[in-house]
N, C-alpha and C positions, 0 to 999 in steps of 0.2 A: 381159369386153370386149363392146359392143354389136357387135352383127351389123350388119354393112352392106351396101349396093346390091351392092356389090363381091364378100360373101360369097355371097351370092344368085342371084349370075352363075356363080362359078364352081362352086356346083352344080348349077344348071341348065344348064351348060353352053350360057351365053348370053352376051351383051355388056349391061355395066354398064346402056349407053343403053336395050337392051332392057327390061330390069326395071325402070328410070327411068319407063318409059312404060306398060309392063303396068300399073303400081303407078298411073299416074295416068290408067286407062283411056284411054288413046289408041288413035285408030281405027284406026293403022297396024299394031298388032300384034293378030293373029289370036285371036278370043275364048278358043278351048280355049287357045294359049300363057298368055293373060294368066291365065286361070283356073291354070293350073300353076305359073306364078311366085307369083300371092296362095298359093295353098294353101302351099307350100315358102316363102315369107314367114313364115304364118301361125306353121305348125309351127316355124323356125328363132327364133321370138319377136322377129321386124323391128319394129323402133318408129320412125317416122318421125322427124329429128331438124329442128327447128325452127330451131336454130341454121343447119344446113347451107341450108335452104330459104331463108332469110330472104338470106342470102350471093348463092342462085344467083338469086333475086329480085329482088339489088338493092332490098330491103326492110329494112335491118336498122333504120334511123329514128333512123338516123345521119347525120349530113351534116360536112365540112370542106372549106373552099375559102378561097381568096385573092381580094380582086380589087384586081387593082395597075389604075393612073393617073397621070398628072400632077396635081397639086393644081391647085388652079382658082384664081383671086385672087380674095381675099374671103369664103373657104370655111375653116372647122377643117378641119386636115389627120389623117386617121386615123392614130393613132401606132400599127396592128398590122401 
């Protein structure tokens, strides 16, 4: 089973958000942390999951929607 953000945490003994952010160098969490989280990544064989990213993104390059109306006269009425 792949290793996840979740695994990461509970062995560093951190919150998910933390490792989320270590992992994506952010300035709020303290350089030696983020360095202990990469390393206990490295070593646990964390692989980033694209799927997931793409999800929190709001990037997956996907789209579905509706747009309801009254017909207009004079106009093909969309029959979806």
């Amino acid at each position: 089973m792949a290793v996840t953000i979740k695994d990461i945490a509970r062995k560093a003994g951190v919150s998910h958000s933390t490792v989320s952010r270590a992992l994506r160098d952010d300035v709020s969490i303290p350089p030696r942390t983020a360095q202990r989280i990469k390393r206990l990544a490295a070593k646990m064989g964390y692989v980033p999951s694209a799927v997931a990213r793409s999800l929190k993104m709001s990037q997956t390059g996907f789209s579905a929607g509706q747009m309801a109306g009254r017909p207009v006269a004079g106009r093909a009425r969309n029959s979806f």
